[in-house]
C-alpha positions in Angstrom: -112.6 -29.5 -34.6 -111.5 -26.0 -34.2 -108.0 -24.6 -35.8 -106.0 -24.8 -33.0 -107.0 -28.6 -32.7 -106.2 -28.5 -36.5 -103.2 -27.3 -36.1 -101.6 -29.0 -33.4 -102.6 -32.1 -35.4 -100.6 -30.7 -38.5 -97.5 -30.3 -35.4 -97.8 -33.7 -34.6 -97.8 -35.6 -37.7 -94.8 -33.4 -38.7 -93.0 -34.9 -35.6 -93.8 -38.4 -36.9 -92.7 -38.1 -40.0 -89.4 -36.6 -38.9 -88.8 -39.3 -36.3 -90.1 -42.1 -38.8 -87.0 -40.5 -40.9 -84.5 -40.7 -38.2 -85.5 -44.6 -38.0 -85.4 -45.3 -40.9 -81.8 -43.9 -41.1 -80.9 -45.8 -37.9 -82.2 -48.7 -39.7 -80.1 -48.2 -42.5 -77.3 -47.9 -40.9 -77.9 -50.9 -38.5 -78.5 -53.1 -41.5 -75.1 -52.0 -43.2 -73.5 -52.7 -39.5 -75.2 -56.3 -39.2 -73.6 -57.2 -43.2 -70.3 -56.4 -42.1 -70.3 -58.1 -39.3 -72.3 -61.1 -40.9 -69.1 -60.5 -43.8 -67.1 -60.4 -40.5 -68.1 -63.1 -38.9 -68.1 -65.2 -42.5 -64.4 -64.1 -43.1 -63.7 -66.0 -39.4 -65.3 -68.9 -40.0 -63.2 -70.0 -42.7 -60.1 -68.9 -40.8 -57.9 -71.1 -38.1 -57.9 -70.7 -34.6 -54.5 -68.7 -34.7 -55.7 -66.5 -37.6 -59.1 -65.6 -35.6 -57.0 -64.1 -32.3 -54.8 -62.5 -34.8 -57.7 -60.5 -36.3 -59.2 -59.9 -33.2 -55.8 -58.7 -31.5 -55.6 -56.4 -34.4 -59.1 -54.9 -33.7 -58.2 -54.3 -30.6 -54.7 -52.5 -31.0 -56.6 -50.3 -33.5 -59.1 -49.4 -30.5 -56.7 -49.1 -27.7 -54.0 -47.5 -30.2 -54.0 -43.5 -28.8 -54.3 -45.0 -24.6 -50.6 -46.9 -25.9 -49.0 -43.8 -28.0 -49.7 -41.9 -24.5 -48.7 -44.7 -21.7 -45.1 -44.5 -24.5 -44.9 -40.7 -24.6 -45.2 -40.8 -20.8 -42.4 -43.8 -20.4 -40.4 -41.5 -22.3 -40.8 -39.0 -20.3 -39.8 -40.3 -17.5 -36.7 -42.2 -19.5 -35.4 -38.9 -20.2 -35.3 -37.2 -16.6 -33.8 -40.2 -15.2 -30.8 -40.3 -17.5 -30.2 -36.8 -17.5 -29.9 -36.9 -13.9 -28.1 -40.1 -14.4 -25.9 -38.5 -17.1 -25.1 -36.0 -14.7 -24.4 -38.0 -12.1 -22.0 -39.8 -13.9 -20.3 -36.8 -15.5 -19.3 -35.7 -12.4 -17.6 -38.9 -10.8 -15.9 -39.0 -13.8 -14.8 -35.4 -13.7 -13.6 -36.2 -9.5 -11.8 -39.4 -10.6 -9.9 -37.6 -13.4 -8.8 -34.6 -12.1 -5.5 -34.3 -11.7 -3.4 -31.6 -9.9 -3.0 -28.5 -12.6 0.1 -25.8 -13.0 1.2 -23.4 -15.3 3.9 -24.6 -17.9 4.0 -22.3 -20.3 7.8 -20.5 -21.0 10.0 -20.5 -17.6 12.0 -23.2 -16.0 13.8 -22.6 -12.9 16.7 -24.1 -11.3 17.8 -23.4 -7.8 21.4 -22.4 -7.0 23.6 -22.1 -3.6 24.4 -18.8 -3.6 25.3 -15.4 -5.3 29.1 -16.9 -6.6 27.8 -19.6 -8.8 25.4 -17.3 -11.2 29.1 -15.5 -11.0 30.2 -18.7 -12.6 27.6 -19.0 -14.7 27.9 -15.9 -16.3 31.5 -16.1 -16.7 34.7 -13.2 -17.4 33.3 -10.5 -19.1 30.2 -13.0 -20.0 31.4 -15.5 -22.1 30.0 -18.7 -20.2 26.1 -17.4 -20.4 26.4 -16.2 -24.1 28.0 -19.9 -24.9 25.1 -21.2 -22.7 22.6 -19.7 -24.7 23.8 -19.8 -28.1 24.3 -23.8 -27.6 20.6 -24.3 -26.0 18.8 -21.7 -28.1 17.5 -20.6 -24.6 17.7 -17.5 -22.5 19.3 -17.3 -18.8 17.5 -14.5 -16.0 19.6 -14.5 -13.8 18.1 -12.3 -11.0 17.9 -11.6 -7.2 16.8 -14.8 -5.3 18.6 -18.8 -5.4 17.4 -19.3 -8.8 18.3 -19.4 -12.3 15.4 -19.0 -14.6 15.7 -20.4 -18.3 13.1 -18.7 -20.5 11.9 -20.3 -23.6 8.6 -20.8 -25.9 10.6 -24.1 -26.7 9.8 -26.8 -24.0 12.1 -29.0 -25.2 14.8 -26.5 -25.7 14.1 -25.7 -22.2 14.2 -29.1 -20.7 17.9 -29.7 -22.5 18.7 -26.1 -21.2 17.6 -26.8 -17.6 19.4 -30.5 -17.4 22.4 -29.1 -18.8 22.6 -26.3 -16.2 21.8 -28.8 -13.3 25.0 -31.1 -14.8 27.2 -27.8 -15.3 26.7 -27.0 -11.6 28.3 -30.3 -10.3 31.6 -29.3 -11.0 33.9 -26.2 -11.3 34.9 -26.4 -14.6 32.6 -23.9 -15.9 33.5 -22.7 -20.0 32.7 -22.3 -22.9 33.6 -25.6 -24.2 32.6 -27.6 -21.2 29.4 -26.2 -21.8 29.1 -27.2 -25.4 30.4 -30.4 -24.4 27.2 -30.8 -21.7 24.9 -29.5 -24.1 25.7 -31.9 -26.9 25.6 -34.8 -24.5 22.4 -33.7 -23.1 20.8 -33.9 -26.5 22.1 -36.5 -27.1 20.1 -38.1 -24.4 17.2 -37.0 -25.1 16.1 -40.2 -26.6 16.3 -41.8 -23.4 14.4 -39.3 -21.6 11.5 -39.3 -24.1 11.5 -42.8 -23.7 11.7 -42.6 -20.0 8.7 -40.1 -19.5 6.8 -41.8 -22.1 6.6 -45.2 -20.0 5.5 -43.5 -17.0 2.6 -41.5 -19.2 1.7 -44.7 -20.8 2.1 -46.8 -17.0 -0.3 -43.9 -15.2 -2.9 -44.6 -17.6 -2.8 -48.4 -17.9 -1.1 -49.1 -21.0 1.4 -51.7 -21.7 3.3 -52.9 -24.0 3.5 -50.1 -26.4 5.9 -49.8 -29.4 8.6 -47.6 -29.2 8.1 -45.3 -31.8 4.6 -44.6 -29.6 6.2 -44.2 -26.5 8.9 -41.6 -27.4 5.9 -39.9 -29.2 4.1 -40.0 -25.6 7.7 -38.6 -24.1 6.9 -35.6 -26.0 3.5 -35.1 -24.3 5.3 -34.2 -21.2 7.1 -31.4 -22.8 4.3 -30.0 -25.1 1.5 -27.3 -24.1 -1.9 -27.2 -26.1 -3.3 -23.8 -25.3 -1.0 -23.5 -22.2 -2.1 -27.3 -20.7 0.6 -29.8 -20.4 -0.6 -32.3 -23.3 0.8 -34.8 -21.0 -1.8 -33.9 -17.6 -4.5 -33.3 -20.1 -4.1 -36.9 -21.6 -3.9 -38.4 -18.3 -6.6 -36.2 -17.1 -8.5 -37.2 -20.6 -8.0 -41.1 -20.0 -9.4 -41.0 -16.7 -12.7 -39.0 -17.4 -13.2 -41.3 -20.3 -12.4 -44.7 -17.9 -14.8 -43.6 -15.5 -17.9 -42.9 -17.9 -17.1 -46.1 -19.8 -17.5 -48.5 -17.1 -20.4 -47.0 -15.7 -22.5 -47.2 -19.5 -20.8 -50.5 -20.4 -19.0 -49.5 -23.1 -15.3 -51.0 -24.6 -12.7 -50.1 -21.4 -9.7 -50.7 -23.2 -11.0 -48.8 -26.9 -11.9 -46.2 -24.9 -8.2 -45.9 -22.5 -6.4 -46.3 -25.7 -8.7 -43.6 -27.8 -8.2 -41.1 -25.3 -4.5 -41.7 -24.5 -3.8 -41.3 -28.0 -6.5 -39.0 -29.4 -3.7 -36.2 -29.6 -0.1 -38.0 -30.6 -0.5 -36.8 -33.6 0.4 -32.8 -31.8 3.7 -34.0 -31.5 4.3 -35.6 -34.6 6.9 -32.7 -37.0 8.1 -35.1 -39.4 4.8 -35.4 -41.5 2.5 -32.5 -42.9 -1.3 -32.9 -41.7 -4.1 -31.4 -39.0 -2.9 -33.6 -35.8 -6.1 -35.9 -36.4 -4.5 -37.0 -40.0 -1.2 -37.9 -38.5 -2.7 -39.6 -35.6 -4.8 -41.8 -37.5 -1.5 -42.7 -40.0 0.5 -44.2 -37.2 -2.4 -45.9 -35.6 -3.3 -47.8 -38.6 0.6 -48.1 -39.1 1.4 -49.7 -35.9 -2.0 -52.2 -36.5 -4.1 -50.5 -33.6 -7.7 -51.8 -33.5 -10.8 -50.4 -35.9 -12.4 -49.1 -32.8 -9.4 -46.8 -31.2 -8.6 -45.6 -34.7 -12.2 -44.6 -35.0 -11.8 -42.7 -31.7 -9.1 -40.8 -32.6 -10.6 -39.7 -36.3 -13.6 -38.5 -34.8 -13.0 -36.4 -31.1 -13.2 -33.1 -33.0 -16.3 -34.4 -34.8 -14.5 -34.5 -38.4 -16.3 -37.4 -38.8 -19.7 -38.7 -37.2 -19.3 -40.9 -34.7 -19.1 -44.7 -35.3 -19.4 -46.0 -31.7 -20.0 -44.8 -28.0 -16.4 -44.9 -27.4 -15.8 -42.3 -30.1 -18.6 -40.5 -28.1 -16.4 -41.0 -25.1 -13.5 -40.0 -26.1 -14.7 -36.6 -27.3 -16.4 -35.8 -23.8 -13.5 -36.7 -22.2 -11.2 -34.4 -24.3 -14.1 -31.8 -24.0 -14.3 -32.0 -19.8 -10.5 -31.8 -19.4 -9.8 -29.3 -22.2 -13.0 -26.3 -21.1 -12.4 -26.8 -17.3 -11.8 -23.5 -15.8 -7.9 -22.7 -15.5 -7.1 -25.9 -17.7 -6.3 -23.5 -20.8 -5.2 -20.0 -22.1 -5.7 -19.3 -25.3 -3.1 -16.9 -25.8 -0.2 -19.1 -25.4 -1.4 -20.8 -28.0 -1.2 -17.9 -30.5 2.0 -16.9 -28.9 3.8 -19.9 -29.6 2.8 -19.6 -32.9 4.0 -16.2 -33.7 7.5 -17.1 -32.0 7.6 -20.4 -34.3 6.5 -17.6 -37.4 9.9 -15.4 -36.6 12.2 -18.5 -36.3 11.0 -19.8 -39.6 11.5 -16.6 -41.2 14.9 -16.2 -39.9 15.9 -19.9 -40.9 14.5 -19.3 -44.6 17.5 -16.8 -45.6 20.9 -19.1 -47.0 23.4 -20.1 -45.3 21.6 -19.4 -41.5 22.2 -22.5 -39.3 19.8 -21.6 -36.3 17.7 -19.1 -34.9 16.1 -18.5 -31.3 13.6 -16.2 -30.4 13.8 -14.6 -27.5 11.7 -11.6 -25.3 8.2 -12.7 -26.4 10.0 -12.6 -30.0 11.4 -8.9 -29.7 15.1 -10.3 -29.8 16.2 -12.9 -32.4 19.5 -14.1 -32.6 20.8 -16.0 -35.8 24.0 -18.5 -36.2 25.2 -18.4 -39.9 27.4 -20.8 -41.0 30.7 -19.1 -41.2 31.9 -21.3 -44.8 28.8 -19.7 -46.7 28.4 -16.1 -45.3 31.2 -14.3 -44.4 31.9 -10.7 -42.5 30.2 -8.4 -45.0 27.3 -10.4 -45.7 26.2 -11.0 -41.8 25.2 -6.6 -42.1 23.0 -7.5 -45.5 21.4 -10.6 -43.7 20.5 -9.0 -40.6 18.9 -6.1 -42.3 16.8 -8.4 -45.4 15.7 -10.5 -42.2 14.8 -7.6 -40.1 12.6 -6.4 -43.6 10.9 -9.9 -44.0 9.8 -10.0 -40.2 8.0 -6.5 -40.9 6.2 -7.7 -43.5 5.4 -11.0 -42.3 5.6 -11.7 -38.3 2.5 -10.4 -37.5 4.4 -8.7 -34.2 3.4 -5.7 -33.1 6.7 -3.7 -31.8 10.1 -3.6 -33.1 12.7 -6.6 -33.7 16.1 -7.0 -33.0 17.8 -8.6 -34.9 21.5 -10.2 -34.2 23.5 -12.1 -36.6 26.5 -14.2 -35.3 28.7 -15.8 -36.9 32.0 -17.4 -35.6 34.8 -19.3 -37.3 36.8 -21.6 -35.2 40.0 -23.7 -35.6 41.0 -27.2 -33.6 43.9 -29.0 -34.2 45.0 -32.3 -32.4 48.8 -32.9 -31.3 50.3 -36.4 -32.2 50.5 -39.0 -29.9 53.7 -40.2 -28.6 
């Protein structure tokens, strides 16, 4: 044998012994495979019927576990585009359904007149009858070229009594000073009704009945109340229908949901109470005995709270559609109104004022004393100490007039005969 034979012979048996090691391993491991299954197998034998196809079921989730986790990531998938696009869909049918025709009400009302002659009446000799108009409604008359009065007021309600009294002065002839108190007084005096009136129909267009009264003349108020420039009454109409809509389409409460988003904002026009208008809201509801669920809605549409039920949800989408629709608000009003409320506070703060109106965006304010507690020489030292507070705290860029009146009367009745 010659070394190459030698040494292909010394190859070989190294070969052998490397695969006799790899067989013995495969062995090894085959032997500790045939225990466990012998263990296995052992294990079954002693079990039931029912506890067999429970063991094997559980081998074979373990086996087929990563082909389920993908067949559920893949469901979801597809879950998730369909109710976006359902979402969607749904968003905007409610959105069509609810919108309702939109105007500006923000600070002018206007009431049309026959001609040129009655503004004469309305303004009166030497213009008595549209300074006693305005002192008594706390409004201001424009009365320029055209068949129309305007009455200008950051004050809705000042200028709904205004613009009803006009419309009720202009019936007759009788045009003066103290027929127009008269009117005034009387048309405040009414106001009850027409809160009551106007809250009915609010409550009627979105499907309520059977409201106590202290709600409905709450929901009166809507219709004379802005939120950011929007008329808190269209918005909560608006609000109620958007929220309608989405509720019967997902199958959620009808009726939590109507009465959430009628009354997510009552608590706006609530000035008898300190509180954000969420606090209030949620004190009468629980006063009048409203349900869990509507109370709920009302707590949480500005997310103060996290939400307790898909009609909460609801309700906040709904508010959120018909408040961020283009043209629905402006901003500015908002902060206007405010600054005007600011001047008239200040104003009524000093002793012995009895009202104060704010007029020309807040550049004219005009203040009725109470002629028993300030007399002639005081009305100079109160105009000026208001006209220093408003520097200091009105926040108002420009200048300020400031008019104090104050007037004493004396009425006497004859004897009858």
């Amino acid at each position: 044998m010659d070394k190459s034979d030698d040494k292909e012979l010394k190859e070989l048996l190294s070969e052998i012994k490397s695969e006799r090691k790899e067989l013995a391993k495969k062995e090894e491991a085959l032997a500790l495979r045939e225990a466990e299954v012998k263990q296995l197998l052992a294990g079954i034998s002693k079990m039931t019927p029912g506890e067999a196809e429970k063991t094997l079921l559980a081998e074979i989730e373990r086996e087929l576990k990563g082909e389920i986790a993908k067949r559920i990531r893949a469901a979801e998938e597809k879950i998730r585009a369909e109710s976006k696009k359902e979402a969607e869909e749904i968003l905007v049918m409610a959105m069509k359904n609810g919108a309702t025709t939109y105007s500006a009400d923000y600070t002018v009302s206007t009431v049309p007149v026959a001609d040129e002659d009655v503004k004469g009446r309305i303004i009166g000799r030497e213009g008595r009858n549209i300074r006693a108009f305005e002192k008594a409604t706390g409004v201001e008359l424009e009365l320029d070229e055209g068949n129309s009065i305007r009455i200008s007021s950051f004050d809705s309600i000042r200028r709904e009594i205004a613009r009803r009294s006009l419309v009720e002065l202009l019936k007759d002839t009788r045009i003066q000073p103290s027929r127009i108190e008269d009117v005034v007084k009387k048309t405040k005096t009414q106001m009850d009704d027409i809160l009551m009136e106007e809250g009915q129909k609010i409550a009627e267009e979105c499907g309520v009945f059977n409201l106590p009264n202290e709600i409905i003349m709450l929901l009166g108020r809507f219709r004379f109340r802005t939120s950011y420039g929007q008329n808190l009454a269209v918005h909560t109409i608006e609000e109620v229908k958007i929220g309608v809509a989405i509720a019967n389409e997902i199958g959620a409460d009808v009726e939590v949901t109507r009465l959430g988003c009628m009354l997510a904002d009552i608590g706006k026009v609530i000035t008898e109470d300190e509180g954000t208008h969420i606090e209030l809201g949620v004190k009468l509801l629980k006063k009048h005995g409203f349900p869990k669920g509507v109370i709920n809605a009302v707590a949480e549409h500005h997310e103060d709270k996290p939400f307790s039920a898909v009609e909460s949800v609801i309700v906040w989408i709904a508010d959120a559609v018909s408040g961020s629709r283009p043209g629905a608000r402006y901003e500015p009003h908002e902060d206007y109104l405010k600054r005007m409320d600011k001047i008239e506070d200040i104003a009524t703060s000093f002793k012995g004022v009895d009202k104060a109106y704010a007029f020309q965006a807040g550049r004219d304010v005009r203040i009725i004393v109470k002629p028993e507690e300030v007399d002639d020489d005081a009305i100079t030292i109160l105009a000026r100490e208001v006209a220093r507070r408003l520097e200091k705290e009105a926040e108002y860029v420009g200048r300020i007039k400031v008019t104090v009146v104050r007037e004493v009367r004396a009425m006497e009745t004859t004897a009858a005969r």
